[in-house]
N, C-alpha and C positions, 0 to 999 in steps of 0.2 A: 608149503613151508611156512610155519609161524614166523611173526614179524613181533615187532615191541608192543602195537598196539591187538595183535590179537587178543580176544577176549575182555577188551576194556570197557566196549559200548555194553555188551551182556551184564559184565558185572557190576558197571555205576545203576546201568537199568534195575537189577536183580536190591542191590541198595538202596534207590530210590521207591521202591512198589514192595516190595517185602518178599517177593514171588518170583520162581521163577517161571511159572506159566502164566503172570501178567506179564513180568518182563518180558518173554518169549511173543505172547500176542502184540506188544508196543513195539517190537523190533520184525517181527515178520519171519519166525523160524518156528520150531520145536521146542519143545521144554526140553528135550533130551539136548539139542544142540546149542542150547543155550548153558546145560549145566557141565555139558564137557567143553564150551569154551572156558567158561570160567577155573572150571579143574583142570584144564589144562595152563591156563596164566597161573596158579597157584602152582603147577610141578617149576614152571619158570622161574617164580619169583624166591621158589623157597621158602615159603611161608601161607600157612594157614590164615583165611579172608576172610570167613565166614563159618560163621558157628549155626549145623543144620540139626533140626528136629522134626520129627516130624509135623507139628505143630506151626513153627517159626524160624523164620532168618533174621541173623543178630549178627554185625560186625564184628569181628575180635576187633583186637589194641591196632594191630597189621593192619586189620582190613579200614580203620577208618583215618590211618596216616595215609593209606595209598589213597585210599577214595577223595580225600583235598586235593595229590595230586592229581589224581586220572581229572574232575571237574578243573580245575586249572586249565589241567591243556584242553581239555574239549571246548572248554570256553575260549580258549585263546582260535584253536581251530573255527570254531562259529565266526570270529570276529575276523578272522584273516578270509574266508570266505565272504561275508560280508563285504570288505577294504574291495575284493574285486568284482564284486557284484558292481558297487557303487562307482568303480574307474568304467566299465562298461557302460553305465548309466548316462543321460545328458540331466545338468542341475532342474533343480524344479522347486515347485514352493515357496514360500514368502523368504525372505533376505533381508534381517536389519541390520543396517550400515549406522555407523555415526562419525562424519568425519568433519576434520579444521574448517572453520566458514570458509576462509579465503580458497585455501589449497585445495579444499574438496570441492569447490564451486569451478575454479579454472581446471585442474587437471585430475580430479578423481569423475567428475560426471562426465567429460566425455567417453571417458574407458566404461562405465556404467551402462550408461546406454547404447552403445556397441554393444556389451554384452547381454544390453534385455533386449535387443534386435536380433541377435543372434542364437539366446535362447528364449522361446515365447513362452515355455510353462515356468519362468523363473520371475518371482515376482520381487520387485523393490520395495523396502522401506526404508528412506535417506533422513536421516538430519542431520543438521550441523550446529555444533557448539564448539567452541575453545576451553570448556571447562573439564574437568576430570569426571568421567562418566562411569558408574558400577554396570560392567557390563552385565555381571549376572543376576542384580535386582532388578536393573533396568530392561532386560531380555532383550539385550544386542548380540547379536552376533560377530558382526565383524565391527571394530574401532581403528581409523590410524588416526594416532596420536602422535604431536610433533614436544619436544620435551622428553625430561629424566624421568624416566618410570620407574615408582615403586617395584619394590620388590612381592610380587603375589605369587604363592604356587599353585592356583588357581586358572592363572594364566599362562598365555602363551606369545611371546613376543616375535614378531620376525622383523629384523632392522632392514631399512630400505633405503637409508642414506643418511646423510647429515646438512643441515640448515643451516645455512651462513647468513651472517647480517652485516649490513654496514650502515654506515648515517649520512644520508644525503639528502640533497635538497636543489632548488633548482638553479642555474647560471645565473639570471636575476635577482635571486635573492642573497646569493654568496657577492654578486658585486657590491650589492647595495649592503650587505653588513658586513664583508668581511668572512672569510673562513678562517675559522676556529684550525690554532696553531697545538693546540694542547687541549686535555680535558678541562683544567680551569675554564679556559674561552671556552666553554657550552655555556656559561651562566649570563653570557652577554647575549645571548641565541634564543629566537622564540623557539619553543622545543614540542614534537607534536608528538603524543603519544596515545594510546590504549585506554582504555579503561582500566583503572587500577584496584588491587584489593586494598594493598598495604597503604600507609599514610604516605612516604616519598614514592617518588617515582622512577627509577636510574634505568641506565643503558650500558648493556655487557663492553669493557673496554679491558683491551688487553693489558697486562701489567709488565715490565720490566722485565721480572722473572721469567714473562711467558705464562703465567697464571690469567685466566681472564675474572675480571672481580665487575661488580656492580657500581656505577657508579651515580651519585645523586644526581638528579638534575631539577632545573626549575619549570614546571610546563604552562606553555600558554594555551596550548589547544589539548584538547580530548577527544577521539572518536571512538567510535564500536568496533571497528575492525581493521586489518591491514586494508583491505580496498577504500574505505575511507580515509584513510590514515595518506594511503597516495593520490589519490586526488586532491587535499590540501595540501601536497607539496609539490602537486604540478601546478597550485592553482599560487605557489608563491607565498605559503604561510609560514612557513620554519622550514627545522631539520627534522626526521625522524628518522628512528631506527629499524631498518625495513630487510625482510628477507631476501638475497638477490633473483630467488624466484620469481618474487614480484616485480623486481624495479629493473631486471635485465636488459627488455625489448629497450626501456627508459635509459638508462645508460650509453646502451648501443647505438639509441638515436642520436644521444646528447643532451635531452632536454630536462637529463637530471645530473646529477655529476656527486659522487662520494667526497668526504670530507675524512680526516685525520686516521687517512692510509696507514695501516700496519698499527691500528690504535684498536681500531674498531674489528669486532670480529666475532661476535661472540658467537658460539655455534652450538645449537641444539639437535639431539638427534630423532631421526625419523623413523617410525616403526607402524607396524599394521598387529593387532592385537586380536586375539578371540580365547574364550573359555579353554579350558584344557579339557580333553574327550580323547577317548578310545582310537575312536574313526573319525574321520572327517565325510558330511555328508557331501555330494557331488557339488553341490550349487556352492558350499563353503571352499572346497579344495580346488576347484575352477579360479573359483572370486580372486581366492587370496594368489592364485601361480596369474592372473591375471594383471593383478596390483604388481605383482613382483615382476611381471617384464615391462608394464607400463613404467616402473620405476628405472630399468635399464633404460628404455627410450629417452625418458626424459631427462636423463646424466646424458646421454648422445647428443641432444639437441640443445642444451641450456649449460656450456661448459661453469658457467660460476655456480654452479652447486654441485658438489660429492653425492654421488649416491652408489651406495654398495653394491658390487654384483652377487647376485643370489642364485 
């Protein structure tokens, strides 16, 4: 019984080699069975494919609107054969990662290394920066990036949560100056912050309206990252403005305590990033379903940050 695709591999074959007794030897039959499949797709279609001489085969007008489709779908078939080859597969191969200093140093490397103990032909390449990284000059594969992503159709986003901030500092140091009743009062405040591009420096505070806005502040300290950044406020330097990923175990203790409740809040969001492709290769579609329950877990274990379920 013919089916839709009888005769489609004979006659792209037959298209692509000029022949039907090339096409016939590339596919493994007859020239005869190769030219009544085709004649027989042609009584199907109702339409005339190919223009025969004895000389040459020539497409008509028909035969070369069908021949984009019929390569369409055979491509698309190659690549959905492929998709299950590769769910079969265990990952393998180098793997470049680039993620937040802080965040990827505390809770992306240990999910990492679990997974290069777990797969041994899967090789790592880690760095870390805070900066905005081209992942397709740079030949990253995989980025999570905490912050508003441009818009690229290049890429490919998948959200994993959202990043809450507050400003705190330590019991000692709010005795000894006072805790800040309002935004004005930061300017009374040694303020510890980031390394910055812009000329001021502000800290995300909620507004009235429920809008969150930037607000200036004055700094007395500067460091490179959020883990330095909490160390000088364990160690009693100011305030800063710190993710509660970071400062949670420090809260819980007590040996840090938030300031200007339901002010402070500014929240960014969390995503895992790679180029946009066809298929995903095993060791990419692992990595990233990996990231994404490690992301469940750690909404489970650390209730002051959201993180999306995926």
């Amino acid at each position: 019984m013919n089916t839709l695709f009888d005769g489609i591999p004979e006659f792209v074959a037959v298209a692509r080699l000029g022949s039907f007794t090339r096409a016939a030897g590339e596919l493994g039959v007859t020239k005869s069975a190769a030219a009544r499949a085709v004649s027989r797709l042609e009584v199907r279609l109702g339409a005339k494919l190919l223009h025969r001489t004895t000389r040459r085969l020539t497409l008509t007008a028909d035969g070369e609107i069908w021949l984009a489709h019929c390569v369409a779908v055979l491509a698309e078939l190659d690549r959905g054969a492929e998709s299950l080859t590769m769910a079969r597969s265990e990952p393998s191969g180098r793997l470049r990662i680039d993620l937040p200093s802080a965040f990827g140093r505390l809770y992306m490397m240990p999910l990492l290394i679990d997974l290069a103990k777990q797969y041994p032909a899967l090789m790592l390449s880690v760095s870390f920066t805070d900066r905005r990284v081209d992942l397709i000059a740079e030949g990253i594969d995989l980025a999570v990036r905490i912050g508003v992503l441009d818009d690229s159709p290049d890429l490919v986003a998948r959200p994993l949560g959202v990043q809450q901030l507050v400003i705190c500092g330590t019991p000692a140091y709010l005795e000894e100056h006072g805790s800040p009743g309002s935004a004005e009062d930061l300017a009374k405040h040694d303020c510890i912050t980031g390394w910055r591009s812009e000329l001021h420096a502000a800290w995300l505070l909620k507004q009235p309206d429920g809008t969150t806005a930037p607000h200036i502040i004055k700094v007395k300290h500067e460091f490179l990252d959020y883990e330095a950044m909490l160390t000088a406020v364990r160690s009693g330097l100011g305030l800063a403005q710190l993710p509660l990923w970071l400062v949670g175990d420090d809260l819980r203790r007590g040996t840090v305590a938030t300031v200007l409740e339901g002010m402070s809040g500014g929240q960014l969001p969390i995503n895992i990033l790679w180029p946009r492709t066809q298929t995903l290769s095993a060791r990419m579609r692992i990595t990233i379903n990996e990231i994404a329950r490690a992301a469940n877990a750690f909404a489970g274990s650390t209730p002051q940050v959201k993180m999306d379920r995926l």
